[in-house]
N, C-alpha and C positions, 0 to 999 in steps of 0.2 A: 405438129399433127396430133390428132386425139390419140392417147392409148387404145381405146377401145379398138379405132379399124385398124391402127398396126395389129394388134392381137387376132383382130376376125381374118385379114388375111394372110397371116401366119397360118393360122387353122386352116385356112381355104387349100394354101400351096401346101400342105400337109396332107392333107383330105385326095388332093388330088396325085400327088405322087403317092401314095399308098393304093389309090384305086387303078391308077395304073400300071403298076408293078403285079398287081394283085390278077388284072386280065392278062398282062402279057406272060405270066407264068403259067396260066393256066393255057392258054392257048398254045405256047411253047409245050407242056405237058402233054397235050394232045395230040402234037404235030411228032414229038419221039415215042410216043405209045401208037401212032399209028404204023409206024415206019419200024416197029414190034423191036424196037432198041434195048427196051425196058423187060421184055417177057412176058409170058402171059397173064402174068399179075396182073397186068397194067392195060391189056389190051380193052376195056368197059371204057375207057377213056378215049377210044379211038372209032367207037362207034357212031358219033356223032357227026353230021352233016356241018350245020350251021353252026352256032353257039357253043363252046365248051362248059356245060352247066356243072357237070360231074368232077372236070377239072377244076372248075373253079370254086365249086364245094371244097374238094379235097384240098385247093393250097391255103383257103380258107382257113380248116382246121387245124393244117399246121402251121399257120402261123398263131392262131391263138393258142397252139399247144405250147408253142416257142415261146410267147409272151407269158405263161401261165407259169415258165418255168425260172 
């Protein structure tokens, strides 16, 4: 097999286990800020209907805080 696509789909199943770790925390996030587990710290996270955007911002950042450190 070429290096090349071993390498691209290395990247790819990378890409995608990170992306979805990345939504299901956030969603997850949501789902225990709604159910006020967390305090009222937390409750901005629990206002959303559809999408967790705010959640997913926030695990966002910490994981590049994680990575930064």
């Amino acid at each position: 097999m070429c290096p090349i696509v071993v390498l691209q789909g290395i990247f790819a199943a990378t890409l995608s286990a990170a992306l979805s770790t990345l939504i299901g925390a956030s969603r997850i996030l949501q789902a225990i800020s709604k159910d006020g587990l967390l305090g009222d710290w937390f409750r901005v996270f629990s206002k959303e209907k559809g999408e967790p955007v705010r959640a997913v911002v926030l695990c966002w950042a910490l994981v590049q805080c994680g990575l930064a450190c």
